[in-house]
C-alpha atoms as an extended CHARMM CRD file, in Angstrom:
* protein
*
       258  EXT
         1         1  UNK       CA              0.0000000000        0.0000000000        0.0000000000  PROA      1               0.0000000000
         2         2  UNK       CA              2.3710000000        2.5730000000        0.8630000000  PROA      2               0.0000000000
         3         3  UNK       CA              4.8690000000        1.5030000000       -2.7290000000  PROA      3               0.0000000000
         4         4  UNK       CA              1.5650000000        2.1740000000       -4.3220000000  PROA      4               0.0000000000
         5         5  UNK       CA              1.2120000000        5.4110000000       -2.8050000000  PROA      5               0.0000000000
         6         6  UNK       CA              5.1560000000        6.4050000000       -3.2680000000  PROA      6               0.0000000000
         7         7  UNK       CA              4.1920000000        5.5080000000       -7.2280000000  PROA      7               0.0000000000
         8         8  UNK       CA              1.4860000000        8.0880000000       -7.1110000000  PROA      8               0.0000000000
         9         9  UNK       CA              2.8410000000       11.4140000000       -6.3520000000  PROA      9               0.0000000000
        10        10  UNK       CA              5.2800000000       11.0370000000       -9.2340000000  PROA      10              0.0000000000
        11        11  UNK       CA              2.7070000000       10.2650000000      -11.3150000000  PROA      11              0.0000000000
        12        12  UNK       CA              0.7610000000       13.3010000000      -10.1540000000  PROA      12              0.0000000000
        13        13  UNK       CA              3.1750000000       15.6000000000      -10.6040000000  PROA      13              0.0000000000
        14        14  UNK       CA              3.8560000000       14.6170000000      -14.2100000000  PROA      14              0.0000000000
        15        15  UNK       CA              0.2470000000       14.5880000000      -14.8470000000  PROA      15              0.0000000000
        16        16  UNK       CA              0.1530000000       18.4340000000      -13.1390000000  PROA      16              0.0000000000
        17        17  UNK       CA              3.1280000000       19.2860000000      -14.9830000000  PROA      17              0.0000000000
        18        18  UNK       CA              1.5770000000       18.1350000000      -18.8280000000  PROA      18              0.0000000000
        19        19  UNK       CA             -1.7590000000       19.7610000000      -17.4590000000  PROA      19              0.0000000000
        20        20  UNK       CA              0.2400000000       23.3520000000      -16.7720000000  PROA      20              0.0000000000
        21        21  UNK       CA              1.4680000000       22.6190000000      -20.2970000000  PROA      21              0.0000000000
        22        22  UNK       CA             -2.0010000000       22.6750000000      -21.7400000000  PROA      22              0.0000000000
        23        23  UNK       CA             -2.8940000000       25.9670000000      -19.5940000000  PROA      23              0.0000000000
        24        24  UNK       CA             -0.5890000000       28.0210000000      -21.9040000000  PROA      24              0.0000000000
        25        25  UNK       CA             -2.5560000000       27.4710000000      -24.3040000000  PROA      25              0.0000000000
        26        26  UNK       CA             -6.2380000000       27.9510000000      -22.7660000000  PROA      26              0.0000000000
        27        27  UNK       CA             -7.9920000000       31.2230000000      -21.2040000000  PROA      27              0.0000000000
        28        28  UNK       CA             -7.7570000000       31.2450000000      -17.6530000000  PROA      28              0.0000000000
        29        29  UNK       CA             -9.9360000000       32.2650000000      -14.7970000000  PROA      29              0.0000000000
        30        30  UNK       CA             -9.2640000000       35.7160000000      -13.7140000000  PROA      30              0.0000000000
        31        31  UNK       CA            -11.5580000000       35.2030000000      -10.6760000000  PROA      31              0.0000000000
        32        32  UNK       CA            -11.8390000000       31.9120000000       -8.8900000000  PROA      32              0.0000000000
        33        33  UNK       CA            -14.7880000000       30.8730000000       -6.6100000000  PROA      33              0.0000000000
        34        34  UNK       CA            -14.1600000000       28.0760000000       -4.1510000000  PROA      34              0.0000000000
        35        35  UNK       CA            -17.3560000000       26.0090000000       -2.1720000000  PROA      35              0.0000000000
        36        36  UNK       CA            -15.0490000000       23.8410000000        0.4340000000  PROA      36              0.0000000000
        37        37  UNK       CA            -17.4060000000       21.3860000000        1.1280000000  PROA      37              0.0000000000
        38        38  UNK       CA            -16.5160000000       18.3530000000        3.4620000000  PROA      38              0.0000000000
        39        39  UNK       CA            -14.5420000000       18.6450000000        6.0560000000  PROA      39              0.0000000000
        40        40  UNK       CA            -16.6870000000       16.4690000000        8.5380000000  PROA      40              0.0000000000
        41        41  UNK       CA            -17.2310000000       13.4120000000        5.8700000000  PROA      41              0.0000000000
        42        42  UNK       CA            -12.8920000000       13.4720000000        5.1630000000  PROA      42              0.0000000000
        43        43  UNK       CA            -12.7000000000       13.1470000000        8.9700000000  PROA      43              0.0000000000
        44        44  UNK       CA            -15.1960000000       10.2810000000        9.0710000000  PROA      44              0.0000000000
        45        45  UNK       CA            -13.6910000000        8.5620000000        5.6370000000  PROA      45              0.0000000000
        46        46  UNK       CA            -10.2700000000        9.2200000000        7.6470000000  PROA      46              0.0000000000
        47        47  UNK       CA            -11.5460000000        7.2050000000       10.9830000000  PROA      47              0.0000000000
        48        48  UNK       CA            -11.7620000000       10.6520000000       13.0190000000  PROA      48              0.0000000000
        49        49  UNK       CA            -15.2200000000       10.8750000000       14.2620000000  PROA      49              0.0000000000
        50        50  UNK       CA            -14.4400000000       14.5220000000       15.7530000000  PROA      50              0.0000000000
        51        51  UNK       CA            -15.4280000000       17.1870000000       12.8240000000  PROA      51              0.0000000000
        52        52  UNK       CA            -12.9600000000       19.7100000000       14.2630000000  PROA      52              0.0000000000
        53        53  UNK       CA            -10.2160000000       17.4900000000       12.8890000000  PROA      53              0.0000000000
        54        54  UNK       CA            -12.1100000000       17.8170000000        9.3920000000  PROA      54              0.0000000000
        55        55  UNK       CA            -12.7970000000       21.4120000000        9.6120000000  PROA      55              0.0000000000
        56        56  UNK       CA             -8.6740000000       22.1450000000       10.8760000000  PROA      56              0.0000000000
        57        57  UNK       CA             -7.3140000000       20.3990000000        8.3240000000  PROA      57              0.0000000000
        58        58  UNK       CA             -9.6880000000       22.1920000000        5.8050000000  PROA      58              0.0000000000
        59        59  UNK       CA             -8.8910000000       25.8250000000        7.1700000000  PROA      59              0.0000000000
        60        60  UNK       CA             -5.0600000000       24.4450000000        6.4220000000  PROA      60              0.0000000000
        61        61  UNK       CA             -5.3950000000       23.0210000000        3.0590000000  PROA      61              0.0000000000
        62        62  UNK       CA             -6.7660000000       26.5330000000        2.0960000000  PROA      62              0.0000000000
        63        63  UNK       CA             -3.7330000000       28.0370000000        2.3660000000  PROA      63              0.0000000000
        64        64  UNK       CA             -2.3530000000       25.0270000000       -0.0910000000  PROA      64              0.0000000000
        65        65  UNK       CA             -4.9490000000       25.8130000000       -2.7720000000  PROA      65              0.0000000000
        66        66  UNK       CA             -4.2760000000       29.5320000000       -2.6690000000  PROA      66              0.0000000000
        67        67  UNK       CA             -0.5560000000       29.1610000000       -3.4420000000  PROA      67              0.0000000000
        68        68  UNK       CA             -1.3120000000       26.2610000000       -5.8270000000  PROA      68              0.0000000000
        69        69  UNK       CA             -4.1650000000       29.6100000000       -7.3610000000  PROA      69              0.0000000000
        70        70  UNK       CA             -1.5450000000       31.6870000000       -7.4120000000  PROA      70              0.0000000000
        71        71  UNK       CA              0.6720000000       30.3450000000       -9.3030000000  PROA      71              0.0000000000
        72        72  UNK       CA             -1.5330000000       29.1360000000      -12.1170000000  PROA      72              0.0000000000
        73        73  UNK       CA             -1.8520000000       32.7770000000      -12.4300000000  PROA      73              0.0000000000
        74        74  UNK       CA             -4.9720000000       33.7630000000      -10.6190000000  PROA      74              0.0000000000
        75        75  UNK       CA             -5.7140000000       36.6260000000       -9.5770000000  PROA      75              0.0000000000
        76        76  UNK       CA             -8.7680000000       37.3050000000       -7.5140000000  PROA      76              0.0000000000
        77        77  UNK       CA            -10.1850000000       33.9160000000       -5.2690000000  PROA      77              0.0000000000
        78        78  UNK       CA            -13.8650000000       34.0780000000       -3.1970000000  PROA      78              0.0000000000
        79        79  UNK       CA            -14.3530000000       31.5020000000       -0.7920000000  PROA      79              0.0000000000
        80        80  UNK       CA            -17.4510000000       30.5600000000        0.6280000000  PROA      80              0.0000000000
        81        81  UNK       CA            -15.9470000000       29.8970000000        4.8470000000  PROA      81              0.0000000000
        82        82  UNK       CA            -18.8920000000       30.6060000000        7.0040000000  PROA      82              0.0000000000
        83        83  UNK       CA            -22.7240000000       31.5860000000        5.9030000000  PROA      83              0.0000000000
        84        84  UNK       CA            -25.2960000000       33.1720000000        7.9080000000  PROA      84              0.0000000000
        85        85  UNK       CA            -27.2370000000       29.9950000000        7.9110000000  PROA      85              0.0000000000
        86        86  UNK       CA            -24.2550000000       28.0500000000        9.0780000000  PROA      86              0.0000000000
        87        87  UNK       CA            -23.9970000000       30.1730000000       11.9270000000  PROA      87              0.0000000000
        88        88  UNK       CA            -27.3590000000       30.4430000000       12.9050000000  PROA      88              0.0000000000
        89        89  UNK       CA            -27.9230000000       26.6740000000       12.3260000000  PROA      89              0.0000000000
        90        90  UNK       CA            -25.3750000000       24.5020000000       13.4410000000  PROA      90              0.0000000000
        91        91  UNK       CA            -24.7730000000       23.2600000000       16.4250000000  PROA      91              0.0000000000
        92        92  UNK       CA            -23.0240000000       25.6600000000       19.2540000000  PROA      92              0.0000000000
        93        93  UNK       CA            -19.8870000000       23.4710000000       19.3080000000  PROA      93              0.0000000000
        94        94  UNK       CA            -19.0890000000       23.4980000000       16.2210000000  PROA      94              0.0000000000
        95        95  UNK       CA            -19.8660000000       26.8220000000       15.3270000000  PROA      95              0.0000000000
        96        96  UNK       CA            -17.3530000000       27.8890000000       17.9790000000  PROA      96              0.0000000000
        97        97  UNK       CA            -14.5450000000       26.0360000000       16.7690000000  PROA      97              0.0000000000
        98        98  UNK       CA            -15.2910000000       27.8130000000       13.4420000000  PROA      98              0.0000000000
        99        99  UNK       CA            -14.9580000000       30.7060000000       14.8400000000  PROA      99              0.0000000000
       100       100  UNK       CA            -11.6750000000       29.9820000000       16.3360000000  PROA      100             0.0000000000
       101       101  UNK       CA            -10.1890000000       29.0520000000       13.3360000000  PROA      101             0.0000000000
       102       102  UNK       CA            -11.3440000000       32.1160000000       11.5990000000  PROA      102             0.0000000000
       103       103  UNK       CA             -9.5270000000       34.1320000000       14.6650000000  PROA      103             0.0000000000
       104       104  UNK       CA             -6.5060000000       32.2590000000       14.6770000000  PROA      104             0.0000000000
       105       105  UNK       CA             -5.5930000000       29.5760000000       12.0010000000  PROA      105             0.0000000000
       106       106  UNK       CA             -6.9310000000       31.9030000000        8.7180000000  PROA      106             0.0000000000
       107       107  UNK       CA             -5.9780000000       34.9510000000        9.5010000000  PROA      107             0.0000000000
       108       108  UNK       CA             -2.5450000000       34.3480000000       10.8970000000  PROA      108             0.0000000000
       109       109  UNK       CA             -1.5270000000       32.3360000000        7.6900000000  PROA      109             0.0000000000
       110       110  UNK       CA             -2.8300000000       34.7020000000        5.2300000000  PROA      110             0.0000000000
       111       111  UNK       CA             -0.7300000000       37.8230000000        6.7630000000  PROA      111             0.0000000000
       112       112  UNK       CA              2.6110000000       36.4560000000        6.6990000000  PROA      112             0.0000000000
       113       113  UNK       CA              4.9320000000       38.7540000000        5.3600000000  PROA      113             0.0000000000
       114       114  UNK       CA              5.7830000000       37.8500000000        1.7680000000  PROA      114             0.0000000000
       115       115  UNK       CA              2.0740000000       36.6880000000        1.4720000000  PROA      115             0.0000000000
       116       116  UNK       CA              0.1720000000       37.7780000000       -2.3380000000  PROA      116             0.0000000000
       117       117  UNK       CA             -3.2190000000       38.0570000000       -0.9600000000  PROA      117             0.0000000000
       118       118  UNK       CA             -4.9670000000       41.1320000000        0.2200000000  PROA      118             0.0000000000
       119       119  UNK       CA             -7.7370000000       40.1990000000        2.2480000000  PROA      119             0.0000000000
       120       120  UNK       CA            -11.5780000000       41.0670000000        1.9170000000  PROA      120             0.0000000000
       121       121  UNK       CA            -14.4540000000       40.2070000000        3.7570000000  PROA      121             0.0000000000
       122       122  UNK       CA            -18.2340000000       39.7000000000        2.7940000000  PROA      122             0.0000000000
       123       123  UNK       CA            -20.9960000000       39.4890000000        5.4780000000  PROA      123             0.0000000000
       124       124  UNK       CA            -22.2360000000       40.4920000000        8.7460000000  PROA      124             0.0000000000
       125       125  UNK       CA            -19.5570000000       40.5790000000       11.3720000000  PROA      125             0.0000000000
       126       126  UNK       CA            -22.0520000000       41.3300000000       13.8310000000  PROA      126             0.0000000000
       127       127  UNK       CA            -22.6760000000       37.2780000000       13.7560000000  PROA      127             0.0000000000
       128       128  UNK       CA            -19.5520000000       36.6130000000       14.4980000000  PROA      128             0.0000000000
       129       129  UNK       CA            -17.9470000000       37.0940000000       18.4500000000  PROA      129             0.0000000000
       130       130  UNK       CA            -15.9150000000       40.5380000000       18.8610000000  PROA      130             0.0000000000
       131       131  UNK       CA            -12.4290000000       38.9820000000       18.6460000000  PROA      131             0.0000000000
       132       132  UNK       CA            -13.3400000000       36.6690000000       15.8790000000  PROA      132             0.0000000000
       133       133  UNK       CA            -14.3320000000       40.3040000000       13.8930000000  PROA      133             0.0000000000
       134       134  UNK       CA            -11.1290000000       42.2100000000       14.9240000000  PROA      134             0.0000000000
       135       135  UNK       CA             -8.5640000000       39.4340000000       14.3530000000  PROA      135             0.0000000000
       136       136  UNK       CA            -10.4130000000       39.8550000000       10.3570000000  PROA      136             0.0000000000
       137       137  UNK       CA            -10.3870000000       43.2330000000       10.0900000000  PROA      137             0.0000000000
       138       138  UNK       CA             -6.9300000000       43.4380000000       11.6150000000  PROA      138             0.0000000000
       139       139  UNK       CA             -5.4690000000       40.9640000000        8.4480000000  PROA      139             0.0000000000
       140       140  UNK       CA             -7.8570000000       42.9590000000        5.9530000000  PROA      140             0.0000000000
       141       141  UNK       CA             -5.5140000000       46.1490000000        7.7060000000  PROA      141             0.0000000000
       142       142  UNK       CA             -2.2580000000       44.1940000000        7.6230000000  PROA      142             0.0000000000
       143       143  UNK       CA             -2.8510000000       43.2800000000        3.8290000000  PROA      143             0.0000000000
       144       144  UNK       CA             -4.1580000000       45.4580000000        1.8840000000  PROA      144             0.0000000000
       145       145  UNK       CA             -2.1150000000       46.4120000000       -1.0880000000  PROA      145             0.0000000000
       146       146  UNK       CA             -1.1040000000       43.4050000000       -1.8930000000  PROA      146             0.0000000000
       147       147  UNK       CA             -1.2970000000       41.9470000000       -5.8700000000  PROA      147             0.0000000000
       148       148  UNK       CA             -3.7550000000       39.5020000000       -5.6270000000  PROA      148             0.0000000000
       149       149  UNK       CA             -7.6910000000       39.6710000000       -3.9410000000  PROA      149             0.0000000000
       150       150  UNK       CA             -8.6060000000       36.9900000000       -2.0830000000  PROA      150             0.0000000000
       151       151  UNK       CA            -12.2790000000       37.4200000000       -0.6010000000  PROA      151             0.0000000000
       152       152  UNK       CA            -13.9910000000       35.3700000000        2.3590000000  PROA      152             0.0000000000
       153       153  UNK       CA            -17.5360000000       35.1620000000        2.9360000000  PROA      153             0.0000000000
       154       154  UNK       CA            -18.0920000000       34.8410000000        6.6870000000  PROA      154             0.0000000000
       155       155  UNK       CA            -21.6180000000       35.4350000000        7.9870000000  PROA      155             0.0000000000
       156       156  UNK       CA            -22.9420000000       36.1130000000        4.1580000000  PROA      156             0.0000000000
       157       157  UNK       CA            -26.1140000000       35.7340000000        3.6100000000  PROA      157             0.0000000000
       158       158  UNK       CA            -27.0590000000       36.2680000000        0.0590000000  PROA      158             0.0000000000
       159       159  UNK       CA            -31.0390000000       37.2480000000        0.0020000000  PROA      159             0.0000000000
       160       160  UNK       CA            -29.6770000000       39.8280000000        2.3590000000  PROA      160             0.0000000000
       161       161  UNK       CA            -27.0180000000       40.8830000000        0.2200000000  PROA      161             0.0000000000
       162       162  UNK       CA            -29.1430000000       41.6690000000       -2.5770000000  PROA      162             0.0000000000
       163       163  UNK       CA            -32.1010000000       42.8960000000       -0.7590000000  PROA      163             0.0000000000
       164       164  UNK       CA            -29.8740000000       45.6400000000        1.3450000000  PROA      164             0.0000000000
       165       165  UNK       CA            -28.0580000000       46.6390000000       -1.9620000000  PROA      165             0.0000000000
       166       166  UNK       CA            -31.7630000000       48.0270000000       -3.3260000000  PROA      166             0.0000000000
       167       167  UNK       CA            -32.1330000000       49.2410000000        0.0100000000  PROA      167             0.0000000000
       168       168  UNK       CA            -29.4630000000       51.3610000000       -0.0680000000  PROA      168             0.0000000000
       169       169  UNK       CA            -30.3540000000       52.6110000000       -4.1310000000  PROA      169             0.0000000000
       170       170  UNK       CA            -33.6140000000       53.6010000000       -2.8000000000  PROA      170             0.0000000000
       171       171  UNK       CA            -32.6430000000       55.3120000000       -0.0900000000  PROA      171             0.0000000000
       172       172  UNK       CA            -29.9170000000       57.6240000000       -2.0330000000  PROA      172             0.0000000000
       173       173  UNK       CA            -33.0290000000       58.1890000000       -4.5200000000  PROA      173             0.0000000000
       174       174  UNK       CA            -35.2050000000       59.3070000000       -1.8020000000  PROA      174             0.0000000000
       175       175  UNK       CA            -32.4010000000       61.6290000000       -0.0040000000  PROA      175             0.0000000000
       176       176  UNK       CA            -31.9850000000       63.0560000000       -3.9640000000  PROA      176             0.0000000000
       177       177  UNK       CA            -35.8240000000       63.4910000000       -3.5490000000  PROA      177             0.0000000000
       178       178  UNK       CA            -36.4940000000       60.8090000000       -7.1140000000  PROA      178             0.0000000000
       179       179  UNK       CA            -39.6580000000       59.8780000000       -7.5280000000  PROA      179             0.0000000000
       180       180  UNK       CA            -40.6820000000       55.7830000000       -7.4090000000  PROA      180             0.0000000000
       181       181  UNK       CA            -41.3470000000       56.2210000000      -10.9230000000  PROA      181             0.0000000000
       182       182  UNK       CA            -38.0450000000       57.9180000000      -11.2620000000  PROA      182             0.0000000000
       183       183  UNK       CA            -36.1440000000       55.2240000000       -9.6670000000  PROA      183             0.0000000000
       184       184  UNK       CA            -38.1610000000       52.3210000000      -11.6800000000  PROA      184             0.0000000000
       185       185  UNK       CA            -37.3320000000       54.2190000000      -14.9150000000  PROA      185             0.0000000000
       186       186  UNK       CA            -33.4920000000       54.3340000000      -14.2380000000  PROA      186             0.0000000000
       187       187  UNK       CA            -32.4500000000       51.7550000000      -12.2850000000  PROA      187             0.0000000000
       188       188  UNK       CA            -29.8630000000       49.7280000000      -13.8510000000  PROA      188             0.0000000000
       189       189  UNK       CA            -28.0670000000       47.1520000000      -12.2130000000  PROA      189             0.0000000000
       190       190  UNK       CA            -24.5610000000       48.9800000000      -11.7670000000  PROA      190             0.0000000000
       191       191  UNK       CA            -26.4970000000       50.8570000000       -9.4770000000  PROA      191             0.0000000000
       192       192  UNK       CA            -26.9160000000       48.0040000000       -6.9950000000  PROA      192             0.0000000000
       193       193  UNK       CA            -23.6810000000       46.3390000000       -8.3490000000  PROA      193             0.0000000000
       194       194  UNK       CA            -21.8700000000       49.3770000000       -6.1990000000  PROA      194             0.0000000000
       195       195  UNK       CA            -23.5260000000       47.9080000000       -2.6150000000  PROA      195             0.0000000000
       196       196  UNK       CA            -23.3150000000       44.0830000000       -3.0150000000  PROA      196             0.0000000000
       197       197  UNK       CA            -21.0970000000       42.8090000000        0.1020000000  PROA      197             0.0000000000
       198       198  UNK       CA            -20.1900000000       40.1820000000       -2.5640000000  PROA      198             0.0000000000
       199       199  UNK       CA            -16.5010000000       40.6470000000       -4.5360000000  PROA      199             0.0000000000
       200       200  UNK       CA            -16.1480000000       43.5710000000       -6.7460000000  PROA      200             0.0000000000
       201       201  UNK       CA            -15.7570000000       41.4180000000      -10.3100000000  PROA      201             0.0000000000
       202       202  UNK       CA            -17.5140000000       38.6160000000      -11.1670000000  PROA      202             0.0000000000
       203       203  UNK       CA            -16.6950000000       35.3840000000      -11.2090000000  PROA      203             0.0000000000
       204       204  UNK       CA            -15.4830000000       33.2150000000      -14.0200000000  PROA      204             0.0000000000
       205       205  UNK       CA            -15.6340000000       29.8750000000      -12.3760000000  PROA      205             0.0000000000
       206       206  UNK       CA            -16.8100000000       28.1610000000       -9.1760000000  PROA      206             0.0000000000
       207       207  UNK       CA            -15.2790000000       25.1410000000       -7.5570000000  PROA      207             0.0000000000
       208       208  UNK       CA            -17.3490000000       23.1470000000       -5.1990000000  PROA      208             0.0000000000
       209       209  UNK       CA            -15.9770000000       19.6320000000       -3.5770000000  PROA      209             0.0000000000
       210       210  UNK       CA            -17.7510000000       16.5050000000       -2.2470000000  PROA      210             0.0000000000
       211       211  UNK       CA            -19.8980000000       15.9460000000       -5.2400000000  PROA      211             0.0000000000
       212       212  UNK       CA            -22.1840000000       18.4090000000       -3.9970000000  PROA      212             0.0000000000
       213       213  UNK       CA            -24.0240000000       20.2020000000       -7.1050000000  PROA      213             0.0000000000
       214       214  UNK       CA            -25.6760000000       23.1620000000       -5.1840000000  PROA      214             0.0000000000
       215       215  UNK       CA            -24.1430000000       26.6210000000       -5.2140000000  PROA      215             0.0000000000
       216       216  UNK       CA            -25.7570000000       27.1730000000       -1.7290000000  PROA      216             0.0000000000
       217       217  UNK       CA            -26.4440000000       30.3470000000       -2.1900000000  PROA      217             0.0000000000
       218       218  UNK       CA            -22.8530000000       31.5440000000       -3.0510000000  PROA      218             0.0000000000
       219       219  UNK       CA            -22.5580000000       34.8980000000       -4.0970000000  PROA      219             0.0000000000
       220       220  UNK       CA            -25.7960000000       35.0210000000       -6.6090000000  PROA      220             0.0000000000
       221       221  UNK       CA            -25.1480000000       38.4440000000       -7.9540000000  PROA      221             0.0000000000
       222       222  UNK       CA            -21.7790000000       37.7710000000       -9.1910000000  PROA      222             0.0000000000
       223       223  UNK       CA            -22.1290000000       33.9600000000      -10.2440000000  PROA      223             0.0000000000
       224       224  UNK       CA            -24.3960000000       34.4430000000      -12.9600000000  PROA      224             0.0000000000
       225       225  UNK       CA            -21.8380000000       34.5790000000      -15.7000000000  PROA      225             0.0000000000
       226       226  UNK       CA            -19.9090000000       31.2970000000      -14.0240000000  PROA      226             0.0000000000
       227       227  UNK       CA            -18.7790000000       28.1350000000      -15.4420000000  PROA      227             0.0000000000
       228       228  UNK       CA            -19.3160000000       25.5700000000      -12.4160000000  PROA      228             0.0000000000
       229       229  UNK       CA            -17.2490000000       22.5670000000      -11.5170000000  PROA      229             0.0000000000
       230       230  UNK       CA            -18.1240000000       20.1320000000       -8.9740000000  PROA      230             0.0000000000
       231       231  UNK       CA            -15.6180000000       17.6790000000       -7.7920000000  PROA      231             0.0000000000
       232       232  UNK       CA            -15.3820000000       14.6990000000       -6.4310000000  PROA      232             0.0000000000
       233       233  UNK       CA            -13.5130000000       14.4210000000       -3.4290000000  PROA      233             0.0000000000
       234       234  UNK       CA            -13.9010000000       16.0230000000       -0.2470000000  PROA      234             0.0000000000
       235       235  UNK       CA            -12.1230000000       19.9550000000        0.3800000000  PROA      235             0.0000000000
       236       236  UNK       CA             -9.3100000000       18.7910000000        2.7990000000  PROA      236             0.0000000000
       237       237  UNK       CA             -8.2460000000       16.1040000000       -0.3970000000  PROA      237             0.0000000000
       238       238  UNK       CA             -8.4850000000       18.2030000000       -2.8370000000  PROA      238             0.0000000000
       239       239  UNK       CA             -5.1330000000       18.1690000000       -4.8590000000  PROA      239             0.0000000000
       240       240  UNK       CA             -2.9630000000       20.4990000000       -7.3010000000  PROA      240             0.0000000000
       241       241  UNK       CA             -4.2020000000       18.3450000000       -9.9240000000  PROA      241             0.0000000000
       242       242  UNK       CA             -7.6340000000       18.4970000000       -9.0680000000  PROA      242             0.0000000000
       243       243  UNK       CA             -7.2400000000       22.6390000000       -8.9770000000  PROA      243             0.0000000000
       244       244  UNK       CA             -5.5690000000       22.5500000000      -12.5760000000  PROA      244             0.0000000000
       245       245  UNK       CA             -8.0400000000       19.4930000000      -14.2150000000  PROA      245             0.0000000000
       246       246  UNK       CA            -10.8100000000       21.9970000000      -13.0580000000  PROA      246             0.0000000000
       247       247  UNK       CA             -8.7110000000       25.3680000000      -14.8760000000  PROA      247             0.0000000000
       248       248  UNK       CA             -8.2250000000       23.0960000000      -17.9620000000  PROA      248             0.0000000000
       249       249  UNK       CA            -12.1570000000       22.0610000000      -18.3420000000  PROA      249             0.0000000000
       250       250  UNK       CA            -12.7130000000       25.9180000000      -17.9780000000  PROA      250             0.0000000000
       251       251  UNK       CA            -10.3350000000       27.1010000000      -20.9490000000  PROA      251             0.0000000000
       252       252  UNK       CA            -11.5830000000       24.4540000000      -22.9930000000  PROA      252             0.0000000000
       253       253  UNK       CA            -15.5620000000       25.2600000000      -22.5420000000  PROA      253             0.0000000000
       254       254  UNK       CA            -14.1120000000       29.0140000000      -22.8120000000  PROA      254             0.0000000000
       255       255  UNK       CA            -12.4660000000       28.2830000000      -25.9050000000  PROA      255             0.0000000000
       256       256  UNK       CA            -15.2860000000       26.6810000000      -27.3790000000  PROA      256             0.0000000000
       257       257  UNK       CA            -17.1940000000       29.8990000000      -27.1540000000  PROA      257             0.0000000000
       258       258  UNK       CA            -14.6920000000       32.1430000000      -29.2080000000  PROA      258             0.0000000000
């Protein structure tokens, strides 16, 4: 068993190495949406019947797939972490180790010095405990002006998002003193693109893991022009190879539509 695992990573990386090769050739994803689904079934398929040791080693492995993102040239990543529904929904336990990692684990690896990511956040930090908020806002602080966006959705709640982005329209249209029929006559959707918590640019393609095909509400107003790839295997065992497969199948449908 282990020979026949020492075989495989060679073979991996010469399969990720002829995969790069094809990339040259193929349009890339400027913006990269990740759904890191299943943490607590790679514990269980693992023999770990504690989820926290699923949802660790997933908050690690993301720092993996960023660098892996990075250098296949990407330059903006979203990643659906923590929704409002998650939050509100799942059990206190494990909600509170969530939040732990987001106030320890994530934040201290993405502001290293040297790191390429400047951080953003999308959601309500209100649902989130006070330190859990500053230790975020303190890495947005530490990176900003870095080259590449990288954008985490923690207490997101998408109907919201949407819904308080007209909100706040209406409200400027009102303080201008507009009409209803003046706002129904020239609203256009750049108007409520400028209030979305969601990323500034959309998307170009959307990874989820664990064979899930759901989007789960992730980021609706910038997803609508996404090609969608759902794989196989479960977040924390998601591989290089996996990331680049997944960029290939998205320059070839791309190139199809030239």
């Amino acid at each position: 068993m282990a020979g026949t695992r020492w075989l495989r990573i060679p073979t991996e990386r010469l399969l990720a190495a002829r995969v790069r090769h094809e990339l040259e050739s193929l349009p890339a994803p400027a913006h990269l949406g990740l759904i890191m689904d299943g943490n607590r079934r790679w514990a269980h398929s693992v023999g770990v019947d504690d989820v926290r040791f699923g949802h660790r080693a997933g908050a690690e492995h993301l720092d993996r797939v960023l660098t892996w993102s990075a250098q296949a040239g990407v330059d903006a990543v979203s990643v659906y972490v923590l929704s409002a529904d998650n939050i509100t929904k799942r059990d206190d336990e494990q909600v509170s180790f969530l939040f732990h990692l987001l106030e320890t684990l994530i934040p201290d690896r993405i502001r290293r010095p040297g790191g390429f990511w400047e951080l953003h956040i999308a959601g309500n930090l209100d649902l989130v405990p006070d330190t859990t908020a500053r230790a975020l806002k303190e890495a947005v602080a530490v990176t900003r002006g870095r080259p590449r966006r990288l954008t985490l959705a923690v207490g997101y709640d998408p109907y919201g998002d949407v819904v308080d982005a007209v909100r706040q329209v209406l409200w400027e249209a009102a303080d201008r003193g507009d009409s209803v029929d003046d706002v129904v006559r020239t609203l256009e959707p750049e108007a409520i693109d400028a209030y979305v918590a969601a990323p500034d640019n959309d998307i170009d393609l959307i990874i989820r893991t664990s064979g899930e095909r759901r989007l789960s509400g992730y980021f609706p107003w910038r997803s609508v022009r996404a090609e969608l790839i759902f794989c196989d295997v479960y977040w924390p065992a998601f591989r290089e190879l996996d990331l680049l497969r997944a960029l290939r199948t998205y320059g070839r449908r791309r190139a199809n539509l030239r």
